[in-house]
Structures are given as C-alpha cells and as structure tokens.
C-alpha positions, 0 to 999 in steps of 0.5 A: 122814708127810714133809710133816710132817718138813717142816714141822717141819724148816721151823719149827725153821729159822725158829726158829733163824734168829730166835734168831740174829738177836736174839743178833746184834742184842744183840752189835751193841747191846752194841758200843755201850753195857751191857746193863743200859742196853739195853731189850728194846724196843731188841733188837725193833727191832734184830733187826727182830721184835716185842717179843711175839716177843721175849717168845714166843722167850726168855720173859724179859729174862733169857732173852735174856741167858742165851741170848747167853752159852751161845752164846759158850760154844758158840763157845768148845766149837768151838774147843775141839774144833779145837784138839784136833783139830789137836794130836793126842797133844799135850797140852800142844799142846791145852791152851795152842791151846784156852785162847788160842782160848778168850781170843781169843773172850772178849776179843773179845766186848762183854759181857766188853769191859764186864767188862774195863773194870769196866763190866758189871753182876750182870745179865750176869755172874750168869749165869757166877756165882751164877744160872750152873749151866746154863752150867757144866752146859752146858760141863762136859759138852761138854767130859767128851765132847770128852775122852772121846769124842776122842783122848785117850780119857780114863776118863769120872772123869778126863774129867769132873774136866778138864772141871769145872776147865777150864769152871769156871777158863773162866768165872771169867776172864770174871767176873773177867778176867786183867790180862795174858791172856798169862800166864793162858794159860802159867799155866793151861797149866802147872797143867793140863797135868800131869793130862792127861798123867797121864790120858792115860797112864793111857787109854793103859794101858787100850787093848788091845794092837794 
C-alpha cells in the first residue's frame, strides 16, 4: 500500500523536523542562560510549538533534556566515524583525530560550557552520570560497531571493551571537564593507543591470507 508508506515516511519527517527544531531551540536557549533556569514553556515558544506538543513529543522536562544529550553523542559517533574513516591503518592517527573532534564538539556546546564554568546542575549532568546508561548504551554500541564493522575489524570482546573505555572516559570529560583539553587529548591518546594496536594486530592474524 504505497500511499500508506507515504504517509508514514510524511509523519516520521514531520516528526523529525519537530524534534530538530526544539533541540535547536534548547541549544540557542542554553546560549543564554542554564538549563535548570530554562522552562518548558520557554522551549514552545522558542521552537514555535505548544507546550502540549511539547509534552506529546518528549513526554517530560527530562525527556527533552535526554534527547539534547543523545543527540550530541550523536554528533560526537559521526566523527568519530570520520575520523576512522580518514586515517585508515593508523591507530594512533584515529584515536588522537577522533577524541579532538570529540573536545571540539563539547566544548563548543553550551550545556558543557556551563559545565566548564561550574555553572551546570544534577538535572543535565545526571543524565551522563547516575540516570546516564541510555547514553552510554547508546555510545557503547555505536562505537563496538564502528570498530568492528570498519577497517580495524576488531574481534566483537576487543570491539566492545574499546567501545565501553572510550564512551565511558568521553562522557566523564563532560561531567568533569579537563583544565587543559590539550593534554587530556595526548594523555588519552597514549593509554588508548596500545590496546588498539594490540587489537588490531591481533584481527590482522584472524583474516585469511590473500
């Protein structure tokens, strides 16, 4: 039944554009000013919807916030993506390329602005801390697919332990942000590095001989 398909395709659209628009309406709104200062009402008007929208879309205050954060995480997986994608064989290459795009993201974002200036508050930030496995689940396996799945061919154990250090150190820099970005990207390069190398080696050795 295509006109169906149709109309589905058309609702999940429209769907998308409305949740793109309020998450773009909460970052502008977290430009100026914390998100435990920021009313729902203030997200309607800003996004140009009703409150009961609102409310239908995300069902709660939380449910925005969560849905703000798992989009950046989705930004942060796309680069990561790239970056393995433009350093093939080179691990070190990937890793260091992947977490400056990664601080590049978060830095730039308001929420982990007000985390930086030691502004933000539980609401936000407990969804990367005590309320945050659907994040982490969220990264986690992204991340075990892009290792597994891309060049580096890591075995699905070594795929998934990268994947769980990696989402897990990630999301700790934005509950607590490093003082010197710089060195957190060399630091985490270096303990990193080694057990991908290892890894991969270790996929190179699995693969039949051409």
């Amino acid at each position: 039944m295509p006109g169906v398909r149709t109309r589905g395709s058309y609702q999940e659209a429209a769907r998308q554009l409305l949740r793109t628009s309020v998450l773009d309406a909460v970052r502008s709104l977290l430009d100026e000013k914390e998100w435990s200062d920021i009313t729902m009402a203030e997200v309607a008007r800003a996004a140009g919807v009703s409150r009961q929208t609102l409310y239908n879309e995300f069902d709660s205050r939380q449910g925005v916030a969560q849905q703000y954060i798992l989009r950046l995480v989705d930004q942060f997986l796309d680069e990561v993506k790239d970056a393995v994608a433009a350093h093939p064989d080179d691990a070190r290459g990937t890793i260091m390329s992947a977490f400056e795009r990664f601080i590049s993201i978060a830095t730039s974002d308001p929420a982990v602005r007000w985390a930086l200036l030691g502004r933000a508050k539980s609401e936000l930030l407990s969804l990367i801390t005590t309320d945050g496995w659907p994040v982490l689940e969220k990264a986690v396996n992204s991340l075990a697919e892009v290792f597994e799945g891309s060049w580096v061919q890591l075995s699905p154990r070594d795929a998934r332990i990268a994947a769980n250090h990696v989402g897990r150190i990630a999301l700790s820099f934005i509950a607590i942000p490093a003082r010197s970005p710089d060195t957190i990207i060399d630091d985490f390069t270096d303990f990193v590095v080694p057990f991908f190398e290892r890894a991969y080696e270790d996929s190179l050795a699995r693969r039949p001989a051409s």
